[in-house]
C-alpha positions in Angstrom: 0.0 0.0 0.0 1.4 3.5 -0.5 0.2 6.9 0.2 -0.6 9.1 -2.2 -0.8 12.4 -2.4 -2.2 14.7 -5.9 -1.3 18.5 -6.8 -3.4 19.8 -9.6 -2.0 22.5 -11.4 -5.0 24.6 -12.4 -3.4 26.8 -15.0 -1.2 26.4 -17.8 2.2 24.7 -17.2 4.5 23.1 -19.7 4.6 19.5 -18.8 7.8 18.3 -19.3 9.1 21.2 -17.1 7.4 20.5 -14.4 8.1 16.8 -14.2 11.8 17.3 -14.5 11.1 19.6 -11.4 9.7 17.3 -9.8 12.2 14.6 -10.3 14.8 16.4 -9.5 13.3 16.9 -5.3 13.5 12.9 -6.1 17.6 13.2 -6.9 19.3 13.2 -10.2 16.7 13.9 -13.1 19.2 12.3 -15.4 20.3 9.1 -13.7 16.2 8.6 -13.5 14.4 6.3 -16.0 11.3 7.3 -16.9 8.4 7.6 -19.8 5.4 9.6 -21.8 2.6 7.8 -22.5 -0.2 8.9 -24.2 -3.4 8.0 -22.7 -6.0 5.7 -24.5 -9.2 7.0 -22.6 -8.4 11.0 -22.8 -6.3 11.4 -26.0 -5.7 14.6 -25.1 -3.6 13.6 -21.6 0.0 12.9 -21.8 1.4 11.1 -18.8 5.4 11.4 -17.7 6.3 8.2 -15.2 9.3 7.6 -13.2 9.6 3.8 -14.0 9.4 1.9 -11.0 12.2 0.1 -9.2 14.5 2.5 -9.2 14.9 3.1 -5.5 13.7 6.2 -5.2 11.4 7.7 -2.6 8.5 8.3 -4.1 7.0 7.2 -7.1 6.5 10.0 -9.7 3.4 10.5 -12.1 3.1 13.5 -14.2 -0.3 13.3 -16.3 -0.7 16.8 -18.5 -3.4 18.3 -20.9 -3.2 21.6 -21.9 -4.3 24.1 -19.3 -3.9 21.6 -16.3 -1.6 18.9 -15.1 -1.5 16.4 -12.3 1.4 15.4 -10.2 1.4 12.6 -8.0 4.0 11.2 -5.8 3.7 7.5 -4.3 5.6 6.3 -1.7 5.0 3.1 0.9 3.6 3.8 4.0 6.4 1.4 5.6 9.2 4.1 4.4 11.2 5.5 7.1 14.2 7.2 5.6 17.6 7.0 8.3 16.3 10.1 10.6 13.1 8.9 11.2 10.5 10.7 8.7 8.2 8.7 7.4 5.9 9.3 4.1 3.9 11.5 5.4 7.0 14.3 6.5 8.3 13.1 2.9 5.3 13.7 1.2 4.6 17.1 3.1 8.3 18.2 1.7 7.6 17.1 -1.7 4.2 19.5 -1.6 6.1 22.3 -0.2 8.5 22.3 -3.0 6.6 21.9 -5.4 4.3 24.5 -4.6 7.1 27.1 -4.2 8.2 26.3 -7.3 4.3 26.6 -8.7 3.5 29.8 -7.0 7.3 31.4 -8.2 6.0 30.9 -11.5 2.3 32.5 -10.3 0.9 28.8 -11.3 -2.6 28.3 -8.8 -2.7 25.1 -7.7 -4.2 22.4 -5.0 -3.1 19.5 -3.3 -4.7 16.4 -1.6 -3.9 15.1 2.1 -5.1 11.5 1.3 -5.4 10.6 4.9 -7.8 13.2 5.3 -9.8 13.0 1.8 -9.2 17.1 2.0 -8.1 19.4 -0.9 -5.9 22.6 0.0 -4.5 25.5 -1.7 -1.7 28.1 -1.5 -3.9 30.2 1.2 -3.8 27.2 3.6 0.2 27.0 4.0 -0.1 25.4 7.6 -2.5 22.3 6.2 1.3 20.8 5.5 1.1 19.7 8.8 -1.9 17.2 8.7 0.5 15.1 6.6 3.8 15.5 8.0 6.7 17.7 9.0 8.3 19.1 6.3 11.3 19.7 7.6 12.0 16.3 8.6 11.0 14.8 5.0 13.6 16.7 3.2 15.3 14.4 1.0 19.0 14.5 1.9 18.6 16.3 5.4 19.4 13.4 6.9 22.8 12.4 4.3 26.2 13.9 5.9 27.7 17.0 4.0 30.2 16.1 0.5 33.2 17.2 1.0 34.0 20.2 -1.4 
């Protein structure tokens, strides 16, 4: 089982760009494998999917028409990452990330806490924590600094 948690990107957005953003909160866009798909039921929809397996956090969906887009991140609800967050404080990062990176681009958008069935937008920055702590999701907070 995994949670799952959706962003819907209410105005236009070039697809491509905003799943490469989204991958890259996931690590290396380019050591990712991944696909576009057209969709058979809504020829109009193009999906971009992180291919499964690759031992990344969250599993990362991307499904676009023009004038909207969908992002959805999957993770197991057994993750724990080495300091403790689990996929809710991951999932709360990832929304927080991506929705800076939405709103820096003045994109409106809202996102889904699955455990609660509620939807939530950019005037509702404190609903983050009725999924986790962002802080402690951060991908990489926990990894000990490279040496320059």
């Amino acid at each position: 089982m995994t949670l799952s948690t959706h962003i819907v990107v209410k105005d236009e957005v070039p697809g491509k760009e905003l799943f490469n953003h989204c991958q890259s909160l996931l690590g290396d866009p380019d050591s990712q494998h991944w696909e576009i798909v057209s969709d058979a039921v809504f020829p109009d929809d193009w999906v971009f999917k992180n291919r499964a397996g690759q031992g990344l956090a969250a599993w990362l969906t991307v499904r676009y028409r023009p004038g909207q887009a969908w992002v959805t991140f999957d993770t197991a609800y057994r993750y724990r990452a080495p300091n403790g967050a689990h996929a809710g404080d991951l999932h709360a990062w990832l929304v927080q990330q991506c929705a800076a990176w939405l709103e820096q681009r003045g994109l409106s958008y809202e996102w889904q806490n699955e455990l609660t069935n509620e939807w939530y937008d950019s005037a509702h920055p404190d609903a983050l924590a009725t999924l986790g702590d962002p802080r402690l999701g951060a991908l990489g907070s926990w990894r000990p600094p490279t040496e320059a």
